[in-house]
C-alpha positions in Angstrom: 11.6 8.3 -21.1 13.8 10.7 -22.8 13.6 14.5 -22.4 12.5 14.7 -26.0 9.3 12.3 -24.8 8.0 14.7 -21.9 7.4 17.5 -24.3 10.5 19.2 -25.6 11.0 20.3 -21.7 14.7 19.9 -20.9 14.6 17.9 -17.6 18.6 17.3 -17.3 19.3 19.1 -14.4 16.5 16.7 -12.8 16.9 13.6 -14.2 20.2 12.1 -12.6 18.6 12.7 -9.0 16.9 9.5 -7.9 14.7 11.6 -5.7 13.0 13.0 -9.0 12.7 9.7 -10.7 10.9 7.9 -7.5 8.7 10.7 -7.2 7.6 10.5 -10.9 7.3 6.6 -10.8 5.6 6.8 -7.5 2.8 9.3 -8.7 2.7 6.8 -12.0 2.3 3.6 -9.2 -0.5 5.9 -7.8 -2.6 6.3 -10.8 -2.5 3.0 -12.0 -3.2 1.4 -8.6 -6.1 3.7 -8.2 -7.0 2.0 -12.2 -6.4 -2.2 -10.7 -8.4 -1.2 -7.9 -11.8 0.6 -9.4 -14.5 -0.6 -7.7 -13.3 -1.9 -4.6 -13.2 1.5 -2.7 -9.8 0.2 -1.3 -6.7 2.8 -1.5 -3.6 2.2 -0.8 -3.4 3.1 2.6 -6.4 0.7 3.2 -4.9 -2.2 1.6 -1.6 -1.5 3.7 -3.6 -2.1 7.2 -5.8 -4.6 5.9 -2.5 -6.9 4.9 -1.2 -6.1 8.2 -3.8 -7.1 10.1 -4.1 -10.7 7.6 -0.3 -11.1 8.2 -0.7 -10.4 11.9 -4.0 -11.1 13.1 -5.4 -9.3 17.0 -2.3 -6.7 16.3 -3.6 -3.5 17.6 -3.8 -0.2 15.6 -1.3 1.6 17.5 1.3 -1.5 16.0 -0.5 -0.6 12.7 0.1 2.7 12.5 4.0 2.4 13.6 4.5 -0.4 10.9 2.8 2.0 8.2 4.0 5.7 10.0 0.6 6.8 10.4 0.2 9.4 12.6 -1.9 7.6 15.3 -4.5 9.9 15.6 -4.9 9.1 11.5 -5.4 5.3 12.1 -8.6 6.1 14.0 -10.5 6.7 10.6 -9.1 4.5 9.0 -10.1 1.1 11.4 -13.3 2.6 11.9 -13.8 2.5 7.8 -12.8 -1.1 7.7 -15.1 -1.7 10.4 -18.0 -0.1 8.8 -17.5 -1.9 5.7 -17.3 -5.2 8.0 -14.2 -5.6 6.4 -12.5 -6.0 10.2 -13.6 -6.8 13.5 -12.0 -4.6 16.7 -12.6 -6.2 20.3 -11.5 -5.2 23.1 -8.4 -6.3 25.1 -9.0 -8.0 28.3 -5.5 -7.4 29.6 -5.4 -3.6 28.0 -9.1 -2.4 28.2 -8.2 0.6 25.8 -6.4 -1.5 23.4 -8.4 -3.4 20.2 -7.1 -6.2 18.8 -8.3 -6.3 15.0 -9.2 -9.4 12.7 -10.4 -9.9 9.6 -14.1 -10.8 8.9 -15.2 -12.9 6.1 -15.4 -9.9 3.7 -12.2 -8.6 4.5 -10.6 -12.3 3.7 -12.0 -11.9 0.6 -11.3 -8.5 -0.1 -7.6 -8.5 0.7 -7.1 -11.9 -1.8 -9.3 -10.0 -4.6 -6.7 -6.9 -4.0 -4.0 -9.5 -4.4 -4.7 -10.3 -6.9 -5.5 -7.2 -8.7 -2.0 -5.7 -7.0 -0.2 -8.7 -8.3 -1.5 -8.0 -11.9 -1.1 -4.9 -12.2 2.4 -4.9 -10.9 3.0 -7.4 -13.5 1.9 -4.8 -16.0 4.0 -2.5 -14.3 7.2 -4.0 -14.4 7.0 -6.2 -17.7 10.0 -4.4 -18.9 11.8 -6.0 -16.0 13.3 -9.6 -15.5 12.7 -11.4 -12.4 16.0 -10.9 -11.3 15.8 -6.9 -11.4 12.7 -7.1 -9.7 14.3 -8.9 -6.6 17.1 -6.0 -7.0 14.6 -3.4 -7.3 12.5 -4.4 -4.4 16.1 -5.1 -2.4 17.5 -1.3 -3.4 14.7 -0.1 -2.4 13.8 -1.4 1.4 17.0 -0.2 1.7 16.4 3.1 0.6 13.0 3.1 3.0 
């Protein structure tokens, strides 16, 4: 988008820092994830444990919250959420009796392939303008960036 396209603003003194332009495509990846996932409830953060805990099942929340860097004490509402919605199930440790190893139910199964799907299409939106090549490179640039 050129400067002439945000409204006659001149943004030249911002537009060569890629701090700017992540922040502007991150608050668009926002919007429009918020948009592919109307109706499920799920935000981003949400989807984030739910796919670790499919990907890792029985990790504990403390694991999920340094994969994710969640303030621990911030993980607390956000399991107990999943649980509500019998999206996850916590049990207790036997080894660690204040540790919880979390699984997903039924429901949450479900729920993390529906948001797969909606994710996968709406990155596919997304990035149309991109090949499959500069996808690889973008995702690359950017774990190494994280």
């Amino acid at each position: 988008m050129t400067t002439k396209q945000r409204g006659q603003i001149d943004t030249s003194l911002l537009d060569a820092f890629v701090g700017y332009q992540v922040r502007r495509v991150g608050n668009g990846l926002d919007r429009s994830f918020s948009e592919a996932m109307a109706g499920t409830e799920i935000r981003q953060v949400l989807f984030g444990v739910l796919a670790l805990i499919a990907a890792n099942p029985g990790i504990n929340q403390g694991s999920i919250a340094d994969a994710l860097e969640i303030k621990r004490a911030n993980i607390v509402g956000l399991i107990a959420e999943l649980e509500e919605r019998d999206l996850i199930t916590r049990v207790v440790v036997p080894s660690n009796r204040r540790a919880f190893a979390l699984t997903l139910t039924a429901a949450g199964s479900a729920m993390v392939a529906d948001c797969l799907a909606r994710i996968g299409a709406h990155e596919d939106r997304l990035l149309a303008n991109l090949s499959s090549a500069e996808r690889i490179i973008l995702i690359g640039l950017l774990r190494r960036l994280a």
